[in-house]
C-alpha positions as CSV (number, residue, x, y, z in Angstrom):
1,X,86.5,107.6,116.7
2,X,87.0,111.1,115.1
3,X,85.4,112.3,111.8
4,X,87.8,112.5,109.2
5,X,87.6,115.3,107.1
6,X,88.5,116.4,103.4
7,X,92.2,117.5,102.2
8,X,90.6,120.7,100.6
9,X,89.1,121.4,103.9
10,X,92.3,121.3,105.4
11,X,94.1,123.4,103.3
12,X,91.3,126.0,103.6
13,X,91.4,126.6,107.0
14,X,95.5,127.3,105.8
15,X,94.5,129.8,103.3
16,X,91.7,131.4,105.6
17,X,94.8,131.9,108.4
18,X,96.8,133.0,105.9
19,X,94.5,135.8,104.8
20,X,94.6,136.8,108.6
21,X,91.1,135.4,110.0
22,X,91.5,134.2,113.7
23,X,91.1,130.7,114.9
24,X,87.0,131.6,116.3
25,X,86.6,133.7,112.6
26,X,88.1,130.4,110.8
27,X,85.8,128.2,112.9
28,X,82.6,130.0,112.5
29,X,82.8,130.5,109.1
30,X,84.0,126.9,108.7
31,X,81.4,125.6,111.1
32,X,84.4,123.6,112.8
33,X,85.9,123.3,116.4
34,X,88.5,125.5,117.5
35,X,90.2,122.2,118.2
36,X,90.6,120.9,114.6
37,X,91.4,124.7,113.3
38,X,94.3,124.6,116.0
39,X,95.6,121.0,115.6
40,X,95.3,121.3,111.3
41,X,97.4,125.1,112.2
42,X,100.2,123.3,114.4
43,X,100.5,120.5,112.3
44,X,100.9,123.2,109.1
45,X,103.9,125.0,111.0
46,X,105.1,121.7,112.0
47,X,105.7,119.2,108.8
48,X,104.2,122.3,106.1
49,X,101.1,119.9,105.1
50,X,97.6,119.4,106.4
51,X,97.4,115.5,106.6
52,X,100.0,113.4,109.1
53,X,102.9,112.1,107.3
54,X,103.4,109.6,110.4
55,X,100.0,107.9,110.4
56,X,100.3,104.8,108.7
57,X,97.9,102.5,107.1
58,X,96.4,100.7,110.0
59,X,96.4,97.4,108.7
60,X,98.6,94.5,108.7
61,X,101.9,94.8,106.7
62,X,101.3,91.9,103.9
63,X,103.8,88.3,104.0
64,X,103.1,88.2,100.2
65,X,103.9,90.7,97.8
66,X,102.0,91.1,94.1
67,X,104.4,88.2,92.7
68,X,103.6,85.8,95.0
69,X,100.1,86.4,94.7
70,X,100.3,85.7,91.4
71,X,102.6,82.9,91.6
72,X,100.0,81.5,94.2
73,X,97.3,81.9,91.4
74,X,99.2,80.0,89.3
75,X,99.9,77.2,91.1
76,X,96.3,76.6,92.7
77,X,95.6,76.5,88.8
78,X,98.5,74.1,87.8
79,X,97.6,71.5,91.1
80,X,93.8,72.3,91.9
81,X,93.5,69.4,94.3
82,X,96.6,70.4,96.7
83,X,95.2,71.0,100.3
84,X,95.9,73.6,101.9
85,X,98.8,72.2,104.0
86,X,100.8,71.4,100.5
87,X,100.5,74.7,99.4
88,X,102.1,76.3,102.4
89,X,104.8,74.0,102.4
90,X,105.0,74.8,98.2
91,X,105.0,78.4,98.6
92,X,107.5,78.4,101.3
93,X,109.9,76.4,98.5
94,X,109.1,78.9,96.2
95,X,109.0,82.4,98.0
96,X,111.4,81.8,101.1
97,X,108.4,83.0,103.4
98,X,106.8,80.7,106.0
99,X,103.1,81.2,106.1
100,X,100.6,79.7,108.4
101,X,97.4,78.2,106.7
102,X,95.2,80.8,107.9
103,X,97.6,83.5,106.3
104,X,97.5,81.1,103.4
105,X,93.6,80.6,103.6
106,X,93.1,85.1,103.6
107,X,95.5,85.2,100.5
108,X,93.0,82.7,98.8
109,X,90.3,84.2,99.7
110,X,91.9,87.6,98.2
111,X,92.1,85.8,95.1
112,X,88.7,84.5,95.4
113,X,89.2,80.6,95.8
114,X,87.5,79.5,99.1
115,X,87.1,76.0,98.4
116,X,90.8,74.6,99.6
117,X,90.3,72.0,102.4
118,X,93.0,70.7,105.1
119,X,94.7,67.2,104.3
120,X,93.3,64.7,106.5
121,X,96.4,64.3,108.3
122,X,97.3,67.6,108.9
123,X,93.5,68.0,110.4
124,X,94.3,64.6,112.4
125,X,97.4,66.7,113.9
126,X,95.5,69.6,114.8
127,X,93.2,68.0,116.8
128,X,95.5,65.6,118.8
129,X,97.4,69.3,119.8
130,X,94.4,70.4,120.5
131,X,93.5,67.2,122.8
132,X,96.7,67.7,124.4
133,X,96.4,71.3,125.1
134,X,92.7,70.9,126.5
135,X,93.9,67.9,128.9
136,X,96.7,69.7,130.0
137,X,95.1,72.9,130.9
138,X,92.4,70.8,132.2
139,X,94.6,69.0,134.9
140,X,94.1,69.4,138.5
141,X,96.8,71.0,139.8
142,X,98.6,67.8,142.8
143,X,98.8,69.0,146.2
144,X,101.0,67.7,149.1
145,X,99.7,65.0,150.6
146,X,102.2,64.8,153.2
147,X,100.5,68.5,154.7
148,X,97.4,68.4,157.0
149,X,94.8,70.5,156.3
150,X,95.9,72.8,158.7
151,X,99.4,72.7,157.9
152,X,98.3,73.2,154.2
153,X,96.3,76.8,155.8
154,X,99.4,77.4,157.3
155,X,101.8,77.3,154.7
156,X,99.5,79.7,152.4
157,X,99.0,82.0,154.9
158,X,102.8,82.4,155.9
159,X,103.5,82.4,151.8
160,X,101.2,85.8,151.1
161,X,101.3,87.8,154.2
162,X,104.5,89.8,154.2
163,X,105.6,88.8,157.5
């Protein structure tokens, strides 16, 4: 991870150039590598400004904006004892956005409610998927019985060799 350093030190290593200093003056005086006085020059002559106007925040872009936070708000205030499966399926009436319950669950826990719980049968759902996807995975996989052992040999040999 590289150290991130100040706007004003940025612009100072501009203003240091632009007085006339070389790269090894700039970075003595600075106490910096000749690396970040290069890459802060080049991006300068580049875009004319000393931070990247293509880094992005590096976090997720957000399903809800301010609004439906606050209509969110409102309605855990209106219906306190909703689960957590009945507000999805409210806010997706409401806002026209389809969020899961663990988006749903984050957003509350923005707002600083934790205490929503899952409706019993929306739990009960989960875990028969769950049981489904654990016994499926779980399944040995059938092999023909009509093969020998040797045959079996055979037939996996022949299938990886490239002959």
């Amino acid at each position: 991870m590289s150290q991130e350093f100040s706007e004003d030190l940025y612009w100072r290593i501009i203003y240091l150039h632009a007085d006339g200093l070389s790269t090894v003056n700039i970075a003595n005086t600075l106490r910096l590598s000749k690396g970040v006085i290069n890459k802060i020059k080049k991006r300068y002559n580049r875009w004319a400004c000393v931070t990247n106007p293509f880094k992005g925040i590096p976090d997720r872009r957000k399903l809800f904006s301010r609004r439906d936070i606050t209509l969110l708000r409102s309605l855990v205030g209106k219906k306190i004892d909703w689960y957590l499966d009945e507000l999805v399926y409210e806010m997706e009436c409401l806002t026209g956005k389809r969020a899961s319950i663990a988006t749903l669950w984050r957003s509350l826990q923005y707002l600083g409610i934790t205490r929503k719980k899952l409706q019993k049968a929306a739990l009960e759902r989960n875990e028969i998927v769950r049981a489904y996807y654990l016994a499926t995975i779980s399944a040995p996989k059938k092999i023909r019985s009509d093969l020998g052992s040797a045959d079996l040999i055979r037939v996996r040999s022949v299938r990886f060799s490239k002959f």
